[in-house]
C-alpha positions in Angstrom: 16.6 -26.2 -8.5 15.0 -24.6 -11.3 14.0 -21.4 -9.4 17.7 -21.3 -8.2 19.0 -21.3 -11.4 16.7 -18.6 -12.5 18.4 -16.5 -9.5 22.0 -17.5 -10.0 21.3 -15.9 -13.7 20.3 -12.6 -11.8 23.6 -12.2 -9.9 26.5 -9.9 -11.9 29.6 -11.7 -12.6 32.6 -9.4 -12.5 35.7 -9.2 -14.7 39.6 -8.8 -13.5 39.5 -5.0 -13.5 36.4 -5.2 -11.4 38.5 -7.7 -8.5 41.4 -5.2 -9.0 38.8 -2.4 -7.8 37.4 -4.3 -5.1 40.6 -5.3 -3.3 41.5 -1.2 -3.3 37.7 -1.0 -1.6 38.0 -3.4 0.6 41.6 -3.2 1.7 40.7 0.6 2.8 37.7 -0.4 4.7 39.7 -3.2 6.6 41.7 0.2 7.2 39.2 1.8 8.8 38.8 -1.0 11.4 42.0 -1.1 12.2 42.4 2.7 12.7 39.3 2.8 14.9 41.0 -0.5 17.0 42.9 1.8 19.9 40.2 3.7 20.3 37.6 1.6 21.4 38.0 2.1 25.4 35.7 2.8 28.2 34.7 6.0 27.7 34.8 7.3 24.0 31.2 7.4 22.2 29.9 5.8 19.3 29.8 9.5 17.8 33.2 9.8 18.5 34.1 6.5 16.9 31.9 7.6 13.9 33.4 11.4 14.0 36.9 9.0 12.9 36.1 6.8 10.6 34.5 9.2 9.0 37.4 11.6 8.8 39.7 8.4 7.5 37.5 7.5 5.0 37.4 11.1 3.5 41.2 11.7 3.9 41.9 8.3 1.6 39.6 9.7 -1.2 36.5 7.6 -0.5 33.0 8.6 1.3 31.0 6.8 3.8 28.2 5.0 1.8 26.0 4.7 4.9 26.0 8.4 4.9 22.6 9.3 3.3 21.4 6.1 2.5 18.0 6.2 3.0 17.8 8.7 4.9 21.0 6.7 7.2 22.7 10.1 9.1 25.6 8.5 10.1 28.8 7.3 8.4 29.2 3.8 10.3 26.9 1.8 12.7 27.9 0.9 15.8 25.7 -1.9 17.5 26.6 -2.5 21.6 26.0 -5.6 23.5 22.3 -6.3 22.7 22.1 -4.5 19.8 22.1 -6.9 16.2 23.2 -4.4 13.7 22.4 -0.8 12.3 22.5 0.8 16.3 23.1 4.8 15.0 26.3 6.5 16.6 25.1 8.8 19.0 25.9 10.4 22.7 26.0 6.7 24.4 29.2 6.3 26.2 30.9 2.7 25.8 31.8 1.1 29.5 33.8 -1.3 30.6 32.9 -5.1 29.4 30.8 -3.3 26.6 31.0 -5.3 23.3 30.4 -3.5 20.1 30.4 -4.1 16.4 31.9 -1.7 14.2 30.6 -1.8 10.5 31.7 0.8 7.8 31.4 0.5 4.4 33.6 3.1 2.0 32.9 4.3 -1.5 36.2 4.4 -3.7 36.4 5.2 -7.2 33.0 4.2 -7.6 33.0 0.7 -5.8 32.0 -0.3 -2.5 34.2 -1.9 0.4 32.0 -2.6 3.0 33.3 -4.8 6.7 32.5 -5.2 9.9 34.1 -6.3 13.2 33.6 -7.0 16.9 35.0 -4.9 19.5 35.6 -5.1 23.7 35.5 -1.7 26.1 38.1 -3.1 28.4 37.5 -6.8 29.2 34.8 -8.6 28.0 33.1 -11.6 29.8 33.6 -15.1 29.1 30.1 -15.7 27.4 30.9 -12.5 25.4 34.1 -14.0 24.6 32.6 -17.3 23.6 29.9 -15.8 21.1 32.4 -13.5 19.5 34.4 -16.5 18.8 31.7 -18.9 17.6 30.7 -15.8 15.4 34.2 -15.1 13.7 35.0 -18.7 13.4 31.2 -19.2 11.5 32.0 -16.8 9.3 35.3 -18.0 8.2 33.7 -21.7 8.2 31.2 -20.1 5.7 33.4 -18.2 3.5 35.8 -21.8 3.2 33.1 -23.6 1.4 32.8 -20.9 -1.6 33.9 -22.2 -4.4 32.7 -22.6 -8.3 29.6 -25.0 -8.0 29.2 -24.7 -4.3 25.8 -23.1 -3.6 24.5 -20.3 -1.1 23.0 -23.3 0.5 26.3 -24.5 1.5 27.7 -21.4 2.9 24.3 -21.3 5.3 24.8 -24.6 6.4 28.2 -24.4 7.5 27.8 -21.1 9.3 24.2 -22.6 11.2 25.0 -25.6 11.9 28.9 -24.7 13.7 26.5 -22.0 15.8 24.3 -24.3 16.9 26.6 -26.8 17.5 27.9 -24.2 20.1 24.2 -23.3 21.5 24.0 -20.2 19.9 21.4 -19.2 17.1 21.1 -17.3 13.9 20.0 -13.9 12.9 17.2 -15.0 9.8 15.7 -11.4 9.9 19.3 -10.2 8.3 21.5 -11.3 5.4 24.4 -10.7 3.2 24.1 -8.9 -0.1 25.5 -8.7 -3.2 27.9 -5.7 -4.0 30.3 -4.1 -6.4 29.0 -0.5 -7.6 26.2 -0.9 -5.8 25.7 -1.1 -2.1 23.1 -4.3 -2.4 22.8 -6.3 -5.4 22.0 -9.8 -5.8 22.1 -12.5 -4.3 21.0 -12.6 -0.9 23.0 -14.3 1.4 21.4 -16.4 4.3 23.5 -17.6 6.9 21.4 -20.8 7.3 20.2 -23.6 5.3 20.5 -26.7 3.4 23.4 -28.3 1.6 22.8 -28.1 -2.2 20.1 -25.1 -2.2 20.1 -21.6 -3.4 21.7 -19.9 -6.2 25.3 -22.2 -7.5 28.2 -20.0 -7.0 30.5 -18.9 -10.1 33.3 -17.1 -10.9 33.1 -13.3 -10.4 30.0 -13.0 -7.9 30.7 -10.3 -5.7 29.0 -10.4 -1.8 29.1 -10.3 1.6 29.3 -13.1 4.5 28.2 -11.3 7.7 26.6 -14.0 10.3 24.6 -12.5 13.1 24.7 -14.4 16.2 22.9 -14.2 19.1 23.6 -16.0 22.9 19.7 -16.3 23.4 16.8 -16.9 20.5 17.1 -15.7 16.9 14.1 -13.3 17.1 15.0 -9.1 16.7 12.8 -6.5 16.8 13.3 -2.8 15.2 13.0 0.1 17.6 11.5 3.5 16.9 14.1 5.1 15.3 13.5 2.6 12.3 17.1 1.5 12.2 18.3 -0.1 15.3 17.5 -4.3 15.9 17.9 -5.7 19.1 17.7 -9.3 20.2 14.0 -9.7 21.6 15.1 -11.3 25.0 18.2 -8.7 25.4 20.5 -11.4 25.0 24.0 -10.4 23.9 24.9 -10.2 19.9 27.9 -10.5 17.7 28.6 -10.3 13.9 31.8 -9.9 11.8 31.4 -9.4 8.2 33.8 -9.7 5.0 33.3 -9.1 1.3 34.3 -11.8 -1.1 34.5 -12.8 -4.5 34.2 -16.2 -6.1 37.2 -17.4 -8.3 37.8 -19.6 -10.4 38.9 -22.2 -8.3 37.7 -20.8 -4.7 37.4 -17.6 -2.7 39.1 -14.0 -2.1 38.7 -12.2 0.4 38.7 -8.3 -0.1 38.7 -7.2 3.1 41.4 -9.1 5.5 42.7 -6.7 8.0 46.3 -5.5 6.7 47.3 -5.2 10.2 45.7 -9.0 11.0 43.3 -7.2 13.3 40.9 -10.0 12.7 38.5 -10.2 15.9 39.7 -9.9 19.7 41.1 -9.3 21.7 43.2 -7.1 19.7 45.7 -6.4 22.0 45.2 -2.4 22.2 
């Protein structure tokens, strides 16, 4: 308890201004996503969807923080079917039943909004269906245990064990982050664990819920490129992702979809 008390001390605690700032972030990166929503069909690319929401971002006075980031080319990632996160937009042509997460994060005025959702080419499959579900609802299960004196512990817990109450598994190689003016900050943000572990959550702590979940086993690999994770036994993946802050008596959430585009089908 000692040791997580030593890392709840390490996480910035953020005043009023800094939640006013974050809402602007994160409302404009919920944007994004629902720009990009009527263009995910058969037959766009992932460099087209990255061509957009890169032009959206620039045209609302923010920049893409992907873009550069160690040595990151693109300005979103775009992760399809197998794929756990960080797949690099590129030539590769979405199909029909094709599911694919869409994760952008924006720079405005200094401070990050970052968000991610899932996305169907056409009609998915039931099991693809299922396990975006399971995801989305994990997430949200996660994020409704944050409060003051809650720990990261808690927020684990609640997003493993409603996966694996649904046969699915968990993504350890991955984690939220901390944010605010930086991209990743402290604390790290497991989505398993115990009840009662990890850092105790206070007022103004600034991160991001973003379950992984996979249909088969946990276990990713990196491919070549150095960026893209894939499930080891090509089993499908899903993750949504919001940015929160802790109040004073619970959670917000920065980054709700204005137009309540909040996981499919979207109805595009």
């Amino acid at each position: 308890m000692e040791q997580s008390g030593r890392e709840s001390r390490r996480i910035p605690l953020h005043s009023p201004e800094d939640f006013a700032a974050m809402r602007r972030a994160g409302r404009l990166a919920a944007e994004t996503l629902d720009m990009i929503t009527p263009h995910v069909r058969p037959g766009i690319t992932t460099e087209a969807i990255d061509r957009l929401c890169h032009d959206f971002m620039l045209a609302h006075g923010a920049v893409p923080a992907t873009l550069g980031y160690r040595g990151y080319t693109k300005s979103s990632c775009t992760s399809i079917n197998h794929v756990v996160c960080h797949g690099i937009p590129g030539e590769r042509v979405l199909v029909e039943g094709d599911i694919v997460n869409i994760d952008v994060t924006v720079i405005l005025d200094g401070w990050h909004g970052d968000t991610s959702r899932m996305y169907v080419a056409g009609e998915a499959s039931t099991k693809a269906r299922l396990l975006m579900d399971v995801t989305y609802d994990a997430m949200m299960r996660g994020i409704a245990v944050i409060r003051p004196g809650a720990t990261l512990g808690d927020v684990g817990h609640a997003i493993q064990a409603y996966v694996e109450k649904h046969r699915f598994s968990v993504v350890r190689d991955f984690c939220g982050h901390g944010i605010g003016r930086e991209f990743h900050a402290p604390p790290n943000v497991l989505h398993f664990g115990r009840p009662g572990e990890g850092p105790v959550l206070k007022p103004g702590m600034f991160f991001t819920v973003e379950p992984m979940v996979n249909a088969g086993r946990p276990e990713v690999k990196i491919l070549d490129d150095g960026w893209t994770a894939v499930t080891r036994d090509r089993s499908l993946s899903a993750q949504f992702e919001h940015m929160v802050g802790v109040t004073e008596d619970g959670v917000e959430i920065f980054t709700i979809s204005p137009a309540g585009l909040h996981k499919p089908p979207y109805g595009n």
